[in-house]
Residue, then its C-alpha position, 0 to 999 in steps of 0.5 A: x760296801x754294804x752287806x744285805x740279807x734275804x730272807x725267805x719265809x716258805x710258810x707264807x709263799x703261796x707259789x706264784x713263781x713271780x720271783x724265779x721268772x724275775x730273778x730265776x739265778x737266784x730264786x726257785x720254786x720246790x716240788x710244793x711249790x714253795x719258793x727256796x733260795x738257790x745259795x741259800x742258808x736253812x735257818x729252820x724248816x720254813x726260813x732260808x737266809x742268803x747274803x748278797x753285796x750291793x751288785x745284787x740288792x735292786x734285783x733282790x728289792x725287785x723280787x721281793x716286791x712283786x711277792x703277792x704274799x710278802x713272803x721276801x725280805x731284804x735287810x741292811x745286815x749292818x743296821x736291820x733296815x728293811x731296803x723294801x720301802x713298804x708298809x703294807x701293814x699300815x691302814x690308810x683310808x681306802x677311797x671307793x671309786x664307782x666305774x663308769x665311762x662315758x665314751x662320747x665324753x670321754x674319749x680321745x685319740x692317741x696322738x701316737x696312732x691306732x692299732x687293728x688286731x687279728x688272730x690267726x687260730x691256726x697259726x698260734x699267733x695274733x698280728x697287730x697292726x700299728x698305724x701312726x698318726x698320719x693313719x700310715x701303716x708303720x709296723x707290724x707286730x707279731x706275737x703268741x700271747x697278748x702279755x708278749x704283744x702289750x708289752x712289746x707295744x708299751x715298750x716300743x713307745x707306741x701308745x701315749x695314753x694309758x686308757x689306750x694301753x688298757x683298752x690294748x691288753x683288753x683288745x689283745x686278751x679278748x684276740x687270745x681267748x678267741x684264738x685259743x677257743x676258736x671263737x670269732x674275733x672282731x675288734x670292740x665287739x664282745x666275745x661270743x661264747 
């Protein structure tokens, strides 16, 4: 069984957090802000160091990649290989792409069905409404926040289309801005504020 090594560069850790809320039995924030091995060894004042087997190395990798600031390694202990297959390093040609939508052309239904979506300000929830591709109400999904909604709907396999999934999160932030606001939501329309 092989031998891995995490490392932790605190210098470069810029407190997102998103490594304790993925594998918090592992990874902590201090009160910098700064992340810390919770088992961890002090190599000096800014690096820590902690030794996992194979049972742990996907959830380590996992951690290590969603650093915005690569502050996270994971290394073979045997041969110094790097288990994160990253370069972010190495420049590549950067292709510019220019926005644009053209609804009337572009547009397609999800085959899977449609949602409406309402905020409930006073109730500290927003209800959606998924209706299959029959246009027969199928579910009824209820959440605090739109990250908990768009998930739940993703993960519930009730959309097909990307473009669909990102007008959602679009639609669901929008519906959570207006709840937490108090402002008027209606479905495609601008938020007035």
């Amino acid at each position: 069984m092989s031998e891995y090594e995490v490392r932790v560069d605190r210098r470069k850790c810029i407190g997102a957090g998103f490594c304790a809320k993925l594998t918090p039995e592992v990874y902590a924030l201090d009160e910098k802000n700064k992340v810390l091995l919770k088992d961890g060894i002090r190599v000096d004042e800014n690096t820590m160091t902690l030794k996992i087997g194979e049972d742990a190395l996907k959830a380590n990798i996992m951690a290590a990649k969603v650093c915005p600031s690569y502050a996270i390694s994971v290394a073979n202990k045997a041969t110094g290989e790097n288990m994160l297959d990253i370069d972010p390093e190495k420049h590549i040609p950067v292709k510019m792409i220019k926005a644009g939508y053209d609804s009337m052309k572009e547009w397609s239904m999800d085959p899977k069905g449609f949602f409406t979506i309402k905020p409930f300000p006073d109730e500290g929830v927003i209800r959606v409404r998924y209706y299959n591709a029959k246009h027969q109400l199928a579910a009824l999904i209820e959440g605090k926040n739109a990250e908990e909604l768009y998930i739940t709907i993703c993960r519930e396999g009730l959309v097909s289309i990307p473009s669909h999934a990102a007008y959602l999160g679009s639609e669901l932030q929008k519906a959570e801005i207006a709840m937490k606001k108090r402002l008027n939501y209606v479905q495609d329309d601008p938020l007035n504020v």
